[in-house]
C-alpha positions in Angstrom: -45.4 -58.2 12.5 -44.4 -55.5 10.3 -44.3 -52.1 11.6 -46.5 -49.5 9.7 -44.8 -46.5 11.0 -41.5 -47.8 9.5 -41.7 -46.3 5.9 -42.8 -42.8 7.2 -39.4 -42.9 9.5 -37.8 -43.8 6.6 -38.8 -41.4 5.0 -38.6 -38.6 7.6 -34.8 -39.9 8.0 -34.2 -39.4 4.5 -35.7 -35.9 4.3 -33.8 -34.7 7.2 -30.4 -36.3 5.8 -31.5 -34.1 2.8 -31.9 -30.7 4.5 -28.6 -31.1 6.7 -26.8 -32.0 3.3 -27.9 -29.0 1.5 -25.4 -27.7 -0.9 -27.5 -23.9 -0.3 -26.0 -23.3 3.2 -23.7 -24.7 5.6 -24.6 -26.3 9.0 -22.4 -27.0 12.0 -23.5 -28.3 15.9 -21.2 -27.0 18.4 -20.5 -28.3 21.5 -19.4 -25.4 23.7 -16.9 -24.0 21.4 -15.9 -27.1 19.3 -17.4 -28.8 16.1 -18.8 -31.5 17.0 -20.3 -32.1 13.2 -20.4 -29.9 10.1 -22.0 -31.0 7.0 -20.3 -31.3 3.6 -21.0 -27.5 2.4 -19.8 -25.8 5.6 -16.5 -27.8 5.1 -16.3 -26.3 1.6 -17.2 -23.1 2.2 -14.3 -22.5 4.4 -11.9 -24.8 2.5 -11.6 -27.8 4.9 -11.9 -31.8 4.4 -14.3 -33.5 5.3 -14.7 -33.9 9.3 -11.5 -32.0 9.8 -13.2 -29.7 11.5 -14.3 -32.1 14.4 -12.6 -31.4 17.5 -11.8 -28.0 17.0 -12.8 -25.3 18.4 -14.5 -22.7 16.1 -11.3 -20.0 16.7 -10.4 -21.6 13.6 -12.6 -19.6 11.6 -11.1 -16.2 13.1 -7.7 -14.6 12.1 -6.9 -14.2 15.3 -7.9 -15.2 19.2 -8.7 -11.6 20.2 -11.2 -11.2 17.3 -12.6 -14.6 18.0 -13.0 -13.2 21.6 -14.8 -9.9 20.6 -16.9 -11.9 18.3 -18.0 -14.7 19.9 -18.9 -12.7 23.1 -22.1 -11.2 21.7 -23.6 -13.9 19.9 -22.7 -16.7 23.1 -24.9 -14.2 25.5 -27.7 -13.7 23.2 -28.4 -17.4 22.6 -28.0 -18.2 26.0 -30.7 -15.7 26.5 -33.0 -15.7 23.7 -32.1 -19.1 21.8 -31.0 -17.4 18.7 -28.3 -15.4 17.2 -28.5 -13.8 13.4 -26.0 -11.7 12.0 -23.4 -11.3 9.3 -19.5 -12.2 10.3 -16.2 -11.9 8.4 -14.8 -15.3 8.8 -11.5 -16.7 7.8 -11.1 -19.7 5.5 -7.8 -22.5 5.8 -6.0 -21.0 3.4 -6.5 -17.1 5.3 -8.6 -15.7 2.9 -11.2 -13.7 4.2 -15.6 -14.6 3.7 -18.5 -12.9 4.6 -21.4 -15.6 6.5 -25.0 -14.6 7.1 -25.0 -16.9 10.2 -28.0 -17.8 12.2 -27.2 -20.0 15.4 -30.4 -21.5 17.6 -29.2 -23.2 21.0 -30.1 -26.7 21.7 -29.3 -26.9 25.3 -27.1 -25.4 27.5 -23.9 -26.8 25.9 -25.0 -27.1 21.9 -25.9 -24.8 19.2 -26.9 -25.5 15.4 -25.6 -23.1 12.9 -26.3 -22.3 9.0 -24.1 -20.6 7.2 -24.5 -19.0 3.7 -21.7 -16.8 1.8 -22.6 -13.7 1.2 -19.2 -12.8 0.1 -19.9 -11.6 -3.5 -23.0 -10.0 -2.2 -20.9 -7.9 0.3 -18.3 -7.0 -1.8 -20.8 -5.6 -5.0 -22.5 -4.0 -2.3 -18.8 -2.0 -1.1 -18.5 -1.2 -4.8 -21.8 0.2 -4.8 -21.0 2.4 -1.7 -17.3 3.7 -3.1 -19.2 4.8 -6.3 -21.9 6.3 -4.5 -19.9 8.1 -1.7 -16.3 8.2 -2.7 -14.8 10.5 -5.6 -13.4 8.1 -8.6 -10.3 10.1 -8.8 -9.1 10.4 -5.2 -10.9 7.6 -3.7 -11.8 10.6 -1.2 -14.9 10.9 0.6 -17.3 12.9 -1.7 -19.5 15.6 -0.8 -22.3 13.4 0.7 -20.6 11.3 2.6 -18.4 14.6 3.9 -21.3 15.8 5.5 -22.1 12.3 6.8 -18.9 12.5 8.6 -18.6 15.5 9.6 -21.9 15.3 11.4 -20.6 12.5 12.9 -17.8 14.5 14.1 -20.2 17.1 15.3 -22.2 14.6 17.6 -18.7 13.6 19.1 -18.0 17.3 19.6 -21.2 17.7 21.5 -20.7 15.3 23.6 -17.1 15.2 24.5 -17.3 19.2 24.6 -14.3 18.9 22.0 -13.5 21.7 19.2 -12.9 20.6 15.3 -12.0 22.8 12.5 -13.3 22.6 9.1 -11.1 23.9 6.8 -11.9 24.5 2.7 -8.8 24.1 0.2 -9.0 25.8 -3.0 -6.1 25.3 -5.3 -4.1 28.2 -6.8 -3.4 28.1 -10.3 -4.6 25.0 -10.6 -6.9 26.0 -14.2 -3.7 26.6 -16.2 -2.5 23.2 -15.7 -5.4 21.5 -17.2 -5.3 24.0 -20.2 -1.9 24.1 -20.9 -1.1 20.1 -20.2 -3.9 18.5 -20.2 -6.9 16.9 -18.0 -4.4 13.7 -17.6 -2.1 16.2 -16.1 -4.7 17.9 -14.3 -5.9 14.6 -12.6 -2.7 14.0 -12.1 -2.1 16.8 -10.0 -5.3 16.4 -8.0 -4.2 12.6 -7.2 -1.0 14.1 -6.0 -2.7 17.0 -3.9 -5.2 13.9 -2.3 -2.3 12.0 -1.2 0.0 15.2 0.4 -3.1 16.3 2.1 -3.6 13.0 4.2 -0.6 12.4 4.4 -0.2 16.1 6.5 -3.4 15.1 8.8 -4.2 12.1 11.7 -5.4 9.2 11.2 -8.6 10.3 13.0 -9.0 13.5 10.5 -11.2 13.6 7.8 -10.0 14.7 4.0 -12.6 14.9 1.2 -13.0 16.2 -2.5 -16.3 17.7 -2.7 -15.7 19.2 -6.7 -13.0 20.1 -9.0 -10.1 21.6 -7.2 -12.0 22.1 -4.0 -10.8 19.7 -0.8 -12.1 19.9 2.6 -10.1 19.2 5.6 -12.0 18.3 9.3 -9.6 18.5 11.8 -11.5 16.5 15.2 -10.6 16.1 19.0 -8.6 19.5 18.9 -7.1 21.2 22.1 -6.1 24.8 21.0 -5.7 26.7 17.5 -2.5 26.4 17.5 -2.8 22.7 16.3 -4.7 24.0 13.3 -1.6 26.7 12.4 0.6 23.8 12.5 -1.1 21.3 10.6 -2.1 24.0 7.6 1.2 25.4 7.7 2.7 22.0 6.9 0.6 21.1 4.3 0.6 24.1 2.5 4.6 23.5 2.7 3.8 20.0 1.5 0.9 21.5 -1.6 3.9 24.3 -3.1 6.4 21.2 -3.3 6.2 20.0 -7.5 4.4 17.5 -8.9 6.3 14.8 -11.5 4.2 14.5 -14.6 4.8 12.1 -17.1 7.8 12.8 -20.0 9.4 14.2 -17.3 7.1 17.3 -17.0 6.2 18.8 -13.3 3.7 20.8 -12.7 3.2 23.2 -9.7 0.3 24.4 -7.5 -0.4 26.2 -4.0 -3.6 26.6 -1.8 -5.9 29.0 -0.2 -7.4 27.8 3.0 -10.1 28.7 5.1 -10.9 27.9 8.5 -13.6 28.1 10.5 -13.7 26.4 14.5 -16.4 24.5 15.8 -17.9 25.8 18.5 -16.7 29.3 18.4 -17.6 30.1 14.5 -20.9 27.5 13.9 -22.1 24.5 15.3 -23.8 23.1 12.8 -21.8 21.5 9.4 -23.9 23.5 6.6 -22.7 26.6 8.6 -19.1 26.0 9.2 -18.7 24.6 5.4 -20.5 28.3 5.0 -18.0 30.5 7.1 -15.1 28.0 5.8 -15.8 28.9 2.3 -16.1 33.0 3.1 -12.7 32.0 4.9 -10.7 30.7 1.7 -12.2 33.9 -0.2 -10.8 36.3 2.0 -6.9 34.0 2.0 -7.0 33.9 -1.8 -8.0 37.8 -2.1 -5.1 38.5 0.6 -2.8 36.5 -1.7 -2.1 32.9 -2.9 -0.9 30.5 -1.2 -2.0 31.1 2.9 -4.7 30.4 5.4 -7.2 32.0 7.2 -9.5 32.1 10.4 -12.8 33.0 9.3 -13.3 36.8 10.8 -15.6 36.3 13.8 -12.1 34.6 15.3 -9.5 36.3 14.2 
């Protein structure tokens, strides 16, 4: 006798052999940490053959063990307690190149998850340029004024709480007008490029540099002990800033700096106030001659 539930099976086979074989997304079951099955776009999308995957365990995706580690830790804890994990990860393809996956994993039992995948790869990386034009100045690649104050207020929070002192410290170039009238705004932003680079190259890795207009830079120096770090680390730059700078044609082209500081707590605590008594600071140093640095006056 025929069975009259038999076409709608079919049919319900059919549509669910459809959806797992979406070219829109990939999908993967894991058992534990392994692939246990991936469809046809998830092997794609991370540049694999068909069912080569199988076996594996799902380090594959990751550069490295520790990263899997870190990033597996999270969402494996989460599904286990809610049944489902959503976020973005960078992932690694065969071939080492790096993609972006908005990944949503639900938990089937104890031992297997279901994931889908989609790239988001181009939408990440328009979405970085967008944030290095908005934040970042084209010449330098330096933070810009805005996101400056983002960091620095960052810096401040960390100050707070670790009871640590920072010093902000505003550059002004000397003699820096001349160049641009006598050689030229290529040789200006030539000179500027040059100044970015000496300046972080005189700072940690864990200090902030910015370019926040014209010739004006602005140095935050973070998790400082004693002043005496700050006399060192100006003093070298300013060695570094006097140095000449190669123009093209063989031309050079030479500039110094004025530099003000002002100390976080002892001068301001907050960032519009210590940019504030920074500023007042480079005034006085360029009025007292070219070329030095200065505390602003409620330290010196």
């Amino acid at each position: 006798m025929p069975n009259p539930n038999r076409p709608r099976t079919a049919l319900l086979l059919r549509e669910h052999e459809t959806l797992l074989n979406t070219d829109l997304m990939g999908i993967a079951r894991l058992q534990r940490s392994r692939f246990a099955w991936t469809n046809a776009t998830f092997d794609l999308m991370f540049g694999y053959e068909p069912g080569e995957l199988l076996g594996r365990r799902t380090t594959a995706l990751y550069p490295d063990s520790t990263t899997a580690d870190a990033f597996e830790r999270e969402p494996r804890a989460l599904l286990l307690r809610d049944g489902t994990f959503r976020s973005q990860l960078r992932l690694q393809k065969k071939g080492g190149e790096g993609v972006w996956a908005d990944a949503r994993g639900t938990l089937l039992s104890a031992r297997q998850s279901l994931w889908m995948l989609v790239d988001v790869t181009g939408w990440k990386e328009q979405a970085s340029r967008i944030e290095t034009l908005a934040f970042h100045d084209p010449l330098t690649r330096l933070p810009n004024r805005a996101m400056l104050r983002q960091l620095l207020e960052r810096e401040l929070a960390s100050c707070r709480r670790l009871h640590d002192m920072l010093a902000v410290c505003f550059v002004d170039l000397d003699h820096f007008k001349p160049i641009n009238d006598r050689k030229g705004h290529a040789a200006g932003d030539a000179v500027l490029q040059a100044v970015a680079a000496r300046i972080q190259d005189s700072v940690r890795g864990n200090d902030i540099v910015g370019r926040i207009g014209g010739d004006e830079f602005v140095l935050v120096l973070t998790h400082l002990e004693h002043r005496q770090q700050v006399q060192s680390t100006l003093s070298r730059l300013l060695e570094r800033l006097r140095e000449p700078v190669a123009l093209d044609g063989g031309d050079s082209a030479e500039v110094s700096a004025s530099i003000g500081v002002a100390i976080c707590p002892d001068d301001a605590v907050t960032a519009q106030a210590l940019l504030r008594c920074a500023d007042e600071a480079m005034y006085s140093a360029k009025a007292g001659g070219h070329g030095r640095w200065r505390f602003h006056e409620s330290t010196a």
